[in-house]
C-alpha positions in Angstrom: -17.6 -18.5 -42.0 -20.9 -16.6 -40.7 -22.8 -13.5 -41.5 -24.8 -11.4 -39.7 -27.7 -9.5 -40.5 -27.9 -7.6 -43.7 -27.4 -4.0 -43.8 -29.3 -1.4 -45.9 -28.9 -2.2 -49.6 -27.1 1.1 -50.5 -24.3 0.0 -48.2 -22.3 -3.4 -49.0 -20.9 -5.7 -46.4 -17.2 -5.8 -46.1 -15.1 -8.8 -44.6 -13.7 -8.7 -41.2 -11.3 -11.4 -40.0 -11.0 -12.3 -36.4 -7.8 -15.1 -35.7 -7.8 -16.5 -32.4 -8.0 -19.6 -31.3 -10.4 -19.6 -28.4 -13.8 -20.6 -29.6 -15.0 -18.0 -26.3 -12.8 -15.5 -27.8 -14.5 -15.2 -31.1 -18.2 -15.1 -29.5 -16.9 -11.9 -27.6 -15.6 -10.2 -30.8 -18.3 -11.0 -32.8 -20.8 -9.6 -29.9 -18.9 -6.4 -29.5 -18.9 -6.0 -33.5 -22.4 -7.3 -34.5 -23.6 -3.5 -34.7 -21.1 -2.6 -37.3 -23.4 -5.0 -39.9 -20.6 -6.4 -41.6 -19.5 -9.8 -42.3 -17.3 -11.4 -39.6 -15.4 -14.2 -40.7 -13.5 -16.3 -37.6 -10.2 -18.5 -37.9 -9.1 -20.7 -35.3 -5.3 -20.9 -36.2 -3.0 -19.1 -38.8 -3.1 -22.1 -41.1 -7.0 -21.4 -41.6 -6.6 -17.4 -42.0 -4.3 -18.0 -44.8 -7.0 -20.0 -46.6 -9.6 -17.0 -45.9 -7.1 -14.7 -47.2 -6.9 -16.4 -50.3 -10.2 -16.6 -51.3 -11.5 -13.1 -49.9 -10.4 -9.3 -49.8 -11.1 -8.2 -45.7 -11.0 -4.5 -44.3 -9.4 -5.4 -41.3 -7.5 -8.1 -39.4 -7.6 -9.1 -35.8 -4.6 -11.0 -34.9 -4.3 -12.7 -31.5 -0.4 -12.8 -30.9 -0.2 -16.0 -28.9 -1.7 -19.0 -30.4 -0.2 -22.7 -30.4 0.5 -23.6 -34.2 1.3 -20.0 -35.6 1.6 -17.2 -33.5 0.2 -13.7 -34.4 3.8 -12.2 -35.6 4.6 -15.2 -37.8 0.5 -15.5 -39.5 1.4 -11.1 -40.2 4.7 -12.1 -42.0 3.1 -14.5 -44.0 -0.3 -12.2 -44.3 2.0 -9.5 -45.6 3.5 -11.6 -48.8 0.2 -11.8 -50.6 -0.4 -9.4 -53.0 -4.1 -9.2 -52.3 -3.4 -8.7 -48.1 0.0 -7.2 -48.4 -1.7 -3.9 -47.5 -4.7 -5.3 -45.1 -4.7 -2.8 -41.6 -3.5 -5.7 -38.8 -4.6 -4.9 -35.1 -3.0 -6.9 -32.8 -5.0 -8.5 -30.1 -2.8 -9.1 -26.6 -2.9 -9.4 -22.6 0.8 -7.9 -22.9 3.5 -6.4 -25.2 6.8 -5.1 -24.6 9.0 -2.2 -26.5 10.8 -5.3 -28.9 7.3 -7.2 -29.8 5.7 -3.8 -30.0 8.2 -3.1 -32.6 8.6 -5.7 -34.9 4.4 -5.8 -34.8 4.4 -2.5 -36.6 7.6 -3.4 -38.3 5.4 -6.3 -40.2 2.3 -3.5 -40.7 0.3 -3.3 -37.8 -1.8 -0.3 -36.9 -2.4 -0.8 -33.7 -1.9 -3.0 -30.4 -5.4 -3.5 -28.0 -4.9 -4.5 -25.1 -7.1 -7.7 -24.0 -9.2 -7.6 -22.4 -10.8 -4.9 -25.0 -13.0 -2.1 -24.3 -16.3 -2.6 -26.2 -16.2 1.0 -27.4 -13.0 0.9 -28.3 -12.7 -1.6 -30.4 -16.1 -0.7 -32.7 -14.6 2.7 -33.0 -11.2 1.4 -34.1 -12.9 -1.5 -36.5 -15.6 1.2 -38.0 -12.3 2.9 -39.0 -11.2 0.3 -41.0 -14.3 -0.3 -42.6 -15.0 2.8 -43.8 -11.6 3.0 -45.0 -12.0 -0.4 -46.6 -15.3 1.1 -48.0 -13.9 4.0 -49.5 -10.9 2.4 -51.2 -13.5 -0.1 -52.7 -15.9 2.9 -54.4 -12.7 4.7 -56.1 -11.4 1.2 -57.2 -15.5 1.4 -58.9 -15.5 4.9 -59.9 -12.2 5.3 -60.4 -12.8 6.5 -64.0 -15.6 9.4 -63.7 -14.6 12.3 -62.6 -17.6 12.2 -59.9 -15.7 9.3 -58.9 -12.4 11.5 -58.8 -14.2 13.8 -56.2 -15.1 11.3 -53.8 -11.4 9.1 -54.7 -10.5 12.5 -52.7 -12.8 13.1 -50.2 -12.3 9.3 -49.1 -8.6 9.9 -49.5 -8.8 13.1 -46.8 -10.9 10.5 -44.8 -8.9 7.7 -44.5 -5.7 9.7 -43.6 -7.2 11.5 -41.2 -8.5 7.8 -40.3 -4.8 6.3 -40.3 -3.7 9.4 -38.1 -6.4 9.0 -35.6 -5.7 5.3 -35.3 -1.9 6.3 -35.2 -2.5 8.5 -32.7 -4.3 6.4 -30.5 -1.9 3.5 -30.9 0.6 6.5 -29.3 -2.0 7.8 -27.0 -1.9 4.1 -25.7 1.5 3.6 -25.6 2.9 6.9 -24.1 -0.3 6.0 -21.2 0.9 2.5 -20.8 4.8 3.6 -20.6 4.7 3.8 -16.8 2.4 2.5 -13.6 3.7 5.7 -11.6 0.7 7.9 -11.2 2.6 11.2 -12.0 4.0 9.9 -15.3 0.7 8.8 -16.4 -1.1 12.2 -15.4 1.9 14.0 -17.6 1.4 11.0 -20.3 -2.3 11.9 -20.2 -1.7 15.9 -20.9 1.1 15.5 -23.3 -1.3 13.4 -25.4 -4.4 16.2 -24.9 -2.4 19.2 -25.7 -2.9 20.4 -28.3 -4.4 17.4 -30.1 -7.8 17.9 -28.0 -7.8 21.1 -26.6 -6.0 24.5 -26.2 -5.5 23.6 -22.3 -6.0 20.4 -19.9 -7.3 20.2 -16.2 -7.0 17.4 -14.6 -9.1 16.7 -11.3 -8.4 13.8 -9.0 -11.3 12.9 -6.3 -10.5 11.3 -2.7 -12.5 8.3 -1.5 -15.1 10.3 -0.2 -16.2 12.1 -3.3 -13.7 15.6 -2.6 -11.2 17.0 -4.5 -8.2 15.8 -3.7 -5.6 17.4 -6.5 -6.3 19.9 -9.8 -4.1 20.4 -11.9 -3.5 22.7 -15.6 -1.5 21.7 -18.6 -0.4 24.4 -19.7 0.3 25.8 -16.2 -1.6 28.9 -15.7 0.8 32.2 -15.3 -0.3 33.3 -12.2 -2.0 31.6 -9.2 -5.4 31.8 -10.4 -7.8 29.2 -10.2 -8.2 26.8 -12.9 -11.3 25.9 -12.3 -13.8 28.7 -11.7 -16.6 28.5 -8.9 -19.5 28.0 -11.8 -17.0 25.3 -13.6 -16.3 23.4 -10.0 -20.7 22.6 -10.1 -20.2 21.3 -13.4 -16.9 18.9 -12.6 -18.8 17.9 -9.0 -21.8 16.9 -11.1 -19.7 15.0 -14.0 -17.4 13.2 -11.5 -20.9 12.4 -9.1 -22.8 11.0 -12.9 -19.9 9.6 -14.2 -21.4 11.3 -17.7 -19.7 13.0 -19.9 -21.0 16.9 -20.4 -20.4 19.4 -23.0 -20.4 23.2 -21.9 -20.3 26.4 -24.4 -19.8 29.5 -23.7 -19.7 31.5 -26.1 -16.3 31.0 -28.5 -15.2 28.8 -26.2 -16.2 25.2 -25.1 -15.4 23.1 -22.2 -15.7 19.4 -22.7 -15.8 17.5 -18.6 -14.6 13.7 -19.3 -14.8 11.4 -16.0 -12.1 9.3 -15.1 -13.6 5.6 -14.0 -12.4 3.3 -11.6 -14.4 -0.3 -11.8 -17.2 1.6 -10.8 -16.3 4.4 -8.8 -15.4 7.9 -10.1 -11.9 8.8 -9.7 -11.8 12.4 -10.9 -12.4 14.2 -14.7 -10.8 15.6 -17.4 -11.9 18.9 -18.3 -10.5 19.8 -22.3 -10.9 23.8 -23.1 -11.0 24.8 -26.9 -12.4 26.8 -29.3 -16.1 26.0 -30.1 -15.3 25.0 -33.4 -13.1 22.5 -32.5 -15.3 20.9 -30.4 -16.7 18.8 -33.1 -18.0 15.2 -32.6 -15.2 13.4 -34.1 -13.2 15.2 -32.1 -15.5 14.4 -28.8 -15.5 11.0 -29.7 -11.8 10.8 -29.9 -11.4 12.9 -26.5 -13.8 10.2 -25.0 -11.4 7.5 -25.9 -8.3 8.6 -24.9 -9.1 10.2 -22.0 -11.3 5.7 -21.1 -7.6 4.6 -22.1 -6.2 7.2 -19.6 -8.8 6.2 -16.6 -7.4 2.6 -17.4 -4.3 3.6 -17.1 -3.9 5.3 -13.9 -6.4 2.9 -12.0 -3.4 0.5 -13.0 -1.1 2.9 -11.5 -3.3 3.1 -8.4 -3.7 -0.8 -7.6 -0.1 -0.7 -8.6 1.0 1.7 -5.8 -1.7 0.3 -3.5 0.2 -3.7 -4.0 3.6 -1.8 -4.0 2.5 -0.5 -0.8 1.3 -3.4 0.8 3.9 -5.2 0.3 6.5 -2.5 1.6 4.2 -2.8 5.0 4.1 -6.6 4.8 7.7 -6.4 4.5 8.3 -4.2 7.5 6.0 -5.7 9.6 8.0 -9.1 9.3 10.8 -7.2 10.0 9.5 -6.0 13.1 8.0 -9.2 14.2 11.1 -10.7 14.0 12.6 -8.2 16.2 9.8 -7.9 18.7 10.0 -12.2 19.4 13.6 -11.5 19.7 13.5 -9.6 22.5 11.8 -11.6 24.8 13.9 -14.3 23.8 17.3 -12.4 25.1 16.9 -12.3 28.8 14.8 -15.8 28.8 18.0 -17.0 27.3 20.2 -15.1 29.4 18.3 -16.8 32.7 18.1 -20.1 31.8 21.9 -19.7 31.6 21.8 -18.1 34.8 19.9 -21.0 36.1 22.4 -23.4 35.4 25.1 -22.0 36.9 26.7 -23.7 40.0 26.4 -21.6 42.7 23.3 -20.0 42.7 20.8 -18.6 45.5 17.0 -19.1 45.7 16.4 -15.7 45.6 18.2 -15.4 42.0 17.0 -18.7 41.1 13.8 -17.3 41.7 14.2 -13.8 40.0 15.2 -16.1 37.0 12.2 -18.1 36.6 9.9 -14.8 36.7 11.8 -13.4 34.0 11.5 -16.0 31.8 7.8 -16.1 32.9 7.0 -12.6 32.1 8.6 -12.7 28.8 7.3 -15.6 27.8 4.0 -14.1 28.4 4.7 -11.2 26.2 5.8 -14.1 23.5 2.4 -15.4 24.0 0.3 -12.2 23.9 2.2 -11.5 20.3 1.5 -14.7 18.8 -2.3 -14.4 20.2 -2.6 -11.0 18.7 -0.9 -12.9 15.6 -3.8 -16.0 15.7 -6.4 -12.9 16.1 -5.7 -11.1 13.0 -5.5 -14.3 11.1 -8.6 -15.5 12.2 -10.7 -12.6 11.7 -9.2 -11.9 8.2 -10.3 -15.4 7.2 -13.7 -15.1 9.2 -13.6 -17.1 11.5 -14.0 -15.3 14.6 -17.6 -16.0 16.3 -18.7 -13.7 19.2 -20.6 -15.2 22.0 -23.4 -12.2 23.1 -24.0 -12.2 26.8 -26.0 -9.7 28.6 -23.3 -7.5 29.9 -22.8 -4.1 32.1 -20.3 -1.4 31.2 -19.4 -1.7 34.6 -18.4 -5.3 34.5 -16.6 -4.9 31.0 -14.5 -2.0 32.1 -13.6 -3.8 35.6 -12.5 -6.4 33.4 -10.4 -4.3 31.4 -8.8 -2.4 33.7 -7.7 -5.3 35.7 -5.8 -7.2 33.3 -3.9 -3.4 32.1 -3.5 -1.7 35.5 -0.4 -3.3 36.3 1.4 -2.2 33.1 0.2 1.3 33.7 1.4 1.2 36.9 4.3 0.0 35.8 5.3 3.2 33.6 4.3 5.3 36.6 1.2 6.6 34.8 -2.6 7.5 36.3 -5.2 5.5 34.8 -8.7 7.1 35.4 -12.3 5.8 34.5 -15.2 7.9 34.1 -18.5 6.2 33.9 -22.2 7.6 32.7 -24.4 8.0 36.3 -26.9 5.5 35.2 -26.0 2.0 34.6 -24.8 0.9 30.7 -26.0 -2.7 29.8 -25.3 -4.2 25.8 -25.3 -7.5 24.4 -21.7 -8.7 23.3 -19.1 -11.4 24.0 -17.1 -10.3 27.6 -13.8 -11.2 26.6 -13.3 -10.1 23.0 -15.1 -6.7 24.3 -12.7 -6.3 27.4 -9.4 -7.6 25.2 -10.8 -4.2 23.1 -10.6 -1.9 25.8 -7.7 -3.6 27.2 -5.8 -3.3 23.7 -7.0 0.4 23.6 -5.7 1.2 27.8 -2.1 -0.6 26.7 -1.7 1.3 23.6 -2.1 4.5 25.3 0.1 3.3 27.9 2.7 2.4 25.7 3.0 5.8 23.5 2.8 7.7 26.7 5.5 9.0 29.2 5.9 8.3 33.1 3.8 10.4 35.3 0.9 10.8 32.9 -2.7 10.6 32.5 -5.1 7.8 30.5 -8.8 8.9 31.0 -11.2 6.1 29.9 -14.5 8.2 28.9 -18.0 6.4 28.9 -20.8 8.1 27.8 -24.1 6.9 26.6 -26.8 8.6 23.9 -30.1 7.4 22.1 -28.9 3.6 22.3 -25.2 4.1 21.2 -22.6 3.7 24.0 -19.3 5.6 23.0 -16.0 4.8 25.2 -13.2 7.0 24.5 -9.5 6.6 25.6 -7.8 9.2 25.6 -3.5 9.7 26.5 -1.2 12.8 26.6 1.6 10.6 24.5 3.1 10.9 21.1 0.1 12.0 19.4 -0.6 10.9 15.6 1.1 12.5 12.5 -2.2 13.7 10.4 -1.2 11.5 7.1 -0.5 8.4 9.1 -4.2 9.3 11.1 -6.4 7.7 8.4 -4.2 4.7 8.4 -4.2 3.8 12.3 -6.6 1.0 11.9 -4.7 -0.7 8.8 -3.4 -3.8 9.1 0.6 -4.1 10.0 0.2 -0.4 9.7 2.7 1.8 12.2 3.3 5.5 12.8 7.4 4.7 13.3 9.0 2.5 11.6 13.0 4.1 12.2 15.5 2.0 14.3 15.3 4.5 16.9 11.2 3.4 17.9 10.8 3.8 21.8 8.0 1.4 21.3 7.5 -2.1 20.4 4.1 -3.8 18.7 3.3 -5.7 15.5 0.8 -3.0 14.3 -1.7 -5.1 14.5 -3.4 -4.0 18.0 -6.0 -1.5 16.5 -7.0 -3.7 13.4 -8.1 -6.1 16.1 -9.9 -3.0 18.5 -12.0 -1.9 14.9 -12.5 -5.8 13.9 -14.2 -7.1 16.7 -16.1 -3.8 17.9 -17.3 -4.3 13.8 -18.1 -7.8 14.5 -20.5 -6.6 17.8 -22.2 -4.3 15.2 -20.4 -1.1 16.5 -17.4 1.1 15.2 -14.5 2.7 16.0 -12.5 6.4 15.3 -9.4 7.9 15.9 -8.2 11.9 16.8 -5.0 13.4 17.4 -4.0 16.6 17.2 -0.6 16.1 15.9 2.7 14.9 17.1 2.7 15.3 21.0 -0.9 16.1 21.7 -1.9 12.7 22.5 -4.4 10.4 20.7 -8.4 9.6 21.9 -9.5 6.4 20.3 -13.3 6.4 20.6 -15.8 2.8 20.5 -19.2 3.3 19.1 -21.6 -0.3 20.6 -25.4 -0.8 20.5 -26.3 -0.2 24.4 -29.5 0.3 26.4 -29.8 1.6 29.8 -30.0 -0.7 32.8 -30.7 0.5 36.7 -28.9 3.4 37.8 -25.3 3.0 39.2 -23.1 5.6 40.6 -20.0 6.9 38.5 -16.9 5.5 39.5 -13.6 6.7 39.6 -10.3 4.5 39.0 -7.0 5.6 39.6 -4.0 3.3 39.5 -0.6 4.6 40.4 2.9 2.5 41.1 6.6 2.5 40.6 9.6 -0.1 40.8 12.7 -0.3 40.2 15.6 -2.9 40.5 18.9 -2.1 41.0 22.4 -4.5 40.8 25.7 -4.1 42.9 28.9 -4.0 41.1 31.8 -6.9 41.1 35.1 -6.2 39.1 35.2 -5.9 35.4 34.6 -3.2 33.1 31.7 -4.3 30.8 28.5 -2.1 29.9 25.7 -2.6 29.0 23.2 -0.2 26.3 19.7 -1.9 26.5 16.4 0.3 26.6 14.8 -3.1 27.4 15.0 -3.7 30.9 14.2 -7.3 31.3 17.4 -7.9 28.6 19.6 -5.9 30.4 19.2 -6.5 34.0 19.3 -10.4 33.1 22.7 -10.2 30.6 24.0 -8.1 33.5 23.3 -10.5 36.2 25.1 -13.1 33.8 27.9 -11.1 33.3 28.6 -10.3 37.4 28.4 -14.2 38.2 31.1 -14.6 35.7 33.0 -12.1 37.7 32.9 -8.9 35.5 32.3 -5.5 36.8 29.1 -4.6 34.7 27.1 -1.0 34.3 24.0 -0.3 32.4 22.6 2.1 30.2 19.3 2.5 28.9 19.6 5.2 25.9 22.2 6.4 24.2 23.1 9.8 26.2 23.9 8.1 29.2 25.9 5.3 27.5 28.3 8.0 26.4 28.5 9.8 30.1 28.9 6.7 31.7 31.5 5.3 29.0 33.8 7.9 29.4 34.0 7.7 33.5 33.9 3.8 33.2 36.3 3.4 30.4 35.0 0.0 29.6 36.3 -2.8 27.8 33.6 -4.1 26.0 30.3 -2.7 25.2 27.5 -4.7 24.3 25.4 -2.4 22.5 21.6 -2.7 20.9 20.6 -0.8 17.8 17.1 -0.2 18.5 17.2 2.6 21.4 15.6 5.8 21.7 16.2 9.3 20.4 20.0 8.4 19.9 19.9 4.7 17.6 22.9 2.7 17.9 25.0 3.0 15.4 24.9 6.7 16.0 26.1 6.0 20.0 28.6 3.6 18.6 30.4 6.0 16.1 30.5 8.7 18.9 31.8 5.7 21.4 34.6 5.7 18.9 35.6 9.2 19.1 35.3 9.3 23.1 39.0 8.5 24.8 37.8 6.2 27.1 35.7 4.2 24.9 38.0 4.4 21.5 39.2 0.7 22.0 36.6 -1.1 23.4 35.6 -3.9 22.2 32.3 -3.1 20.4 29.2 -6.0 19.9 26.1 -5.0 18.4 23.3 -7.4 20.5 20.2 -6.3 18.6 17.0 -7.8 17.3 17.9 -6.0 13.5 19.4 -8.9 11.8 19.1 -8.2 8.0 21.7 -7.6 5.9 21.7 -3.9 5.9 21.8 -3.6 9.6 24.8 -5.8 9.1 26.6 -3.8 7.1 25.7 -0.3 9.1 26.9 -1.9 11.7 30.8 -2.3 10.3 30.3 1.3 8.8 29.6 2.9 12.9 32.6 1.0 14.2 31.0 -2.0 15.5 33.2 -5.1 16.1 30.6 -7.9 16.2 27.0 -7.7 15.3 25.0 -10.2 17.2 21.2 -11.2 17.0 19.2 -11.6 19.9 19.4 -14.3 22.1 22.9 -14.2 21.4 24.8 -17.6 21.7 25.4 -16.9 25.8 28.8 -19.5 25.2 30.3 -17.2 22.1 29.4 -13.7 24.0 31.1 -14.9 26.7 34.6 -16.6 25.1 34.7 -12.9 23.1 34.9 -11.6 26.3 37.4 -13.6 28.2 40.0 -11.5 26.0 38.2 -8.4 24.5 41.4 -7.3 22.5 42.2 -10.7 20.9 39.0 -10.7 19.7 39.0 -7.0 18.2 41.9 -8.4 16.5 40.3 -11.4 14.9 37.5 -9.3 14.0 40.1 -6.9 11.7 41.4 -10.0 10.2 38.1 -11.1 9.4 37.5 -7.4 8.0 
């Protein structure tokens, strides 16, 4: 047992025990409640409290739950038979309680539950309580017979129920606060606890990362549409949420008491109470204070909540979608080597097979390079190598390794340089791969027959490059999120476009690493996008602006050979290649692309089996499949989902649209093919199996 220092002699020292049986523990608790100048008494288990108890009267309890020979609930049950304790306030200390402990805690005579680890403040205002409390009962125990005595037996009676219903009502506060880690339950938590207890009316004020408001809102709502916040008021809750100090306002009758809401150390908003002046007494401030410190607790667990929750529901999709974008590739490589192997075949398709597989295995390779990328710059370890470079060199570079995808789509690629000559310090072929990432993104959200401009432009040292497409354009909420990691503007199985999400993180990573930075602008959803790079440059001699326009267009097309098979693929390399394995086994194959001219060309062809991906464009598949159904000369097809989705739930929406078979990509080229050698035995084994 230890004391601290002695208080004035007109006030006596009163017993506080703190159980817990981490030595680190007790130096905390005694830190935070040296100022109160009372005697703190530590026990290390249950077994030693009880001893204390026995020989001393305390004001208070502090009962950690868990501990290894008693644990909190059993050391309060045995507290509560002695005569001398059976009445001692019990605050339980704990990382975590649930709705059962919480209740047979209070059950055994617990005031309160803090949560650990404690709030300084909060737990000297809490213990103070208790002390006076314990203080008062003591002096009407003394006095007890005069009526002097009487008087204050009164006046400390008034006190410590208005004590016990403050610590009652903060043991609420904190549990109505805690109920929930969804943001809008906590914000109605937080006003159903300060109305009316605090003030006639709540405003609540909730900042974006920047500093601006980002949401206000009144408890009770205002009758009409009229501003909760007046202009002069808005000063004040700027100025509290920029200080992070509290500030009281009068004005007249009425007072206005601005609370900030704390983050770690950011401001996240403020609390703004309204009442009558009179109210607005310091007990009452004091107790705002601490409610409205449990509520900032409280929603910044709802935030980092949401933000984990969110993080993983991208992690998730992202694997999703890599899965699907390496199964792809994986389909016609499959399909060819097949091909390959078959017994009479011509150099010229031998040849077409082996750059299939090449080119797809290329795209394999450039995801699982984007893949090492991101993983090595997330765990540092990507090292530039500076070179003395011109723009002119670095955008040659560029726009030779992406012209022949632009060309490709039938789109115009054009390069505008600054008239003088652009030199910077930076590493040739992470800045290239940049620009490169930035010219086949654009590509790749844009349509045939339209334009990419590549911008350069140089100012007071900076060099800004700017790509700019007339393609999807950006949806403004997903805009601020187009750098993110895994992050994606469409996610729906009906995505025209492929990608990991992970292209952009790697443009604004390694322009960051060559001390530089990157932005994003898009007018909305079919205006296009400009991506803009920000790089440390200097001027070099002059060079004439150059001009770069890449244009091109091919196109394969397959003869027919009898059967009555077709093929719905928006990937062309997948469908030309299962098509070209289908004719040498003597099938009459057509092809589709999207899911409108799968249904015009099914019900002239009447096939007999469709093979059918899910992931197409505008029309997805299961919606082509269930109209397939309806359509007379497609009713009783046999019907094979050959997708890259193979999760459960595209499983199952698969049997719901009418699909036979759901397949993953590569499909096994020996199944697909004994399905269909007789497409209506196997729609028959595929009912049995249903």
């Amino acid at each position: 047992m230890e004391s601290n220092a002695a208080p004035p002699p007109e006030q006596e020292q009163v017993n506080i025990l703190v159980v817990d049986d981490l030595p680190e523990k007790h130096v905390v608790f005694r830190t935070i409640l040296d100022e109160l100048g009372q005697n703190i008494v530590s026990a290390r288990s249950g077994k030693e409290a009880l001893a204390y108890i026995l020989e001393m009267e305390f004001a208070v309890i502090l009962l950690d739950v868990n501990m290894p020979d008693i644990d909190g609930l059993e050391t309060a049950g045995l507290i509560r038979q002695y005569k001398k304790s059976a009445q001692t306030p019990i605050v339980f200390i704990t990382a975590y309680v649930d709705e059962v402990q919480a209740k047979r805690g209070y059950a055994l005579g617990a005031v309160d539950y803090i949560p650990s680890p404690v709030v300084p403040e909060v737990l000297r205002s809490k213990i103070r309580v208790f002390v006076e409390l314990f203080r008062m009962n003591r002096q009407l125990q003394v006095q007890a017979a005069a009526r002097e005595a009487l008087a204050r037996s009164e006046a400390a009676r008034a006190a410590a129920e208005e004590a016990i219903h403050r610590a009652d009502y903060l043991a609420e506060a904190s549990q109505l606060l805690a109920r929930s880690l969804d943001l809008d339950d906590t914000i109605r938590a937080l006003f159903e606890v300060a109305v009316p207890m605090l003030g006639d009316r709540a405003v609540l004020a909730l900042a974006n990362p920047d500093g601006s408001l980002a949401r206000i809102e009144t408890h009770p709502a205002p009758p009409d549409a009229s501003d909760p916040l007046p202009e002069g008021l808005r000063a004040a809750l700027a100025r509290v949420m920029e200080s992070r100090q509290f500030e009281l306002r009068r004005d007249g009758r009425q007072a206005m008491a601005f609370c900030p809401l704390l983050g770690g150390d950011r401001s996240r908003g403020a609390v703004v109470l309204v009442a009558d002046a009179d109210r607005m007494d310091a007990p009452r401030l004091a107790l705002a204070k601490e409610v409205v410190s449990r509520a900032s607790i409280a929603m910044e667990n709802a935030r980092l909540y949401f933000a984990v929750q969110e993080a993983d529901r991208r992690k998730n999709e992202f694997l999703a979608m890599l899965a699907h974008e390496l199964r792809n590739p994986l389909a016609p490589i499959r399909n060819a080597v097949h091909i390959m192997q078959g017994g009479d075949v011509t150099q010229l398709t031998m040849n077409w097979a082996r750059d299939v597989i090449g080119r797809q295995a290329d795209h394999m390779a450039r995801l699982i390079d984007d893949l090492l990328d991101v993983s090595r710059i997330v765990q540092g370890k990507v090292v530039v190598k500076p070179e003395r470079l011109t723009l002119r060199e670095l955008v040659d570079r560029a726009v030779e390794g992406s012209s022949p995808r632009v060309a490709g789509r039938d789109q115009l690629l054009s390069v505008q340089l600054p008239p003088e000559e652009i030199e910077l310090d930076g590493d040739a072929v992470r800045l290239a791969q940049v620009l490169a990432n930035l010219i086949n993104n654009a590509s790749k959200f844009s349509g045939p027959n339209t334009r990419i401009a590549l911008t350069a432009t140089y100012f007071a040292g900076e060099l800004k490059i700017s790509v700019r497409d007339e393609g999807s354009g950006i949806e403004p909420a997903f805009l601020p999120h187009i750098f993110d990691l895994f992050a994606q503007g469409d996610q729906s199985l009906d995505r025209s476009q492929g990608g990991l999400g992970i292209g952009l993180t790697l443009v604004k990573h390694l322009v960051e690493l060559h001390g530089g930075r990157v932005a994003a602008h898009s007018d909305g959803p079919g205006t296009g996008t400009e991506v803009e790079v920000y790089l440390p440059a200097r001027p070099a001699p002059a060079a004439e602006a150059v001009t770069v326009a890449t244009d091109g267009r091919e196109s394969i097309s397959r003869g027919k050979a009898p059967g009555r098979i077709l093929v719905v693929d928006d990937l062309a390399a997948s469908a030309e290649t299962l098509m070209t394995l289908l004719e040498m086994e003597g099938f009459e194959v057509k092809v589709a692309n999207e899911g409108m001219s799968a249904l015009q060309i099914a019900e002239q062809f009447r096939p007999d089996v469709v093979l059918l991906d899910i992931g197409l464009p505008g029309m997805n598949g299961f919606e082509v499949a269930h109209r397939l159904r309806l359509q007379p000369g497609s009713r009783d097809a046999l019907l094979i989902a050959l997708t890259g989705y193979g999760e459960a739930e595209s499983r199952s929406r698969s049997a719901k649209a009418g699909f036979d078979f759901h397949m993953v990509k590569p499909a096994d080229v020996n199944l697909l093919l004994s399905m269909l050698a007789n497409p209506q035995q196997a729609r028959r084994a595929s009912a049995k199996v249903a």
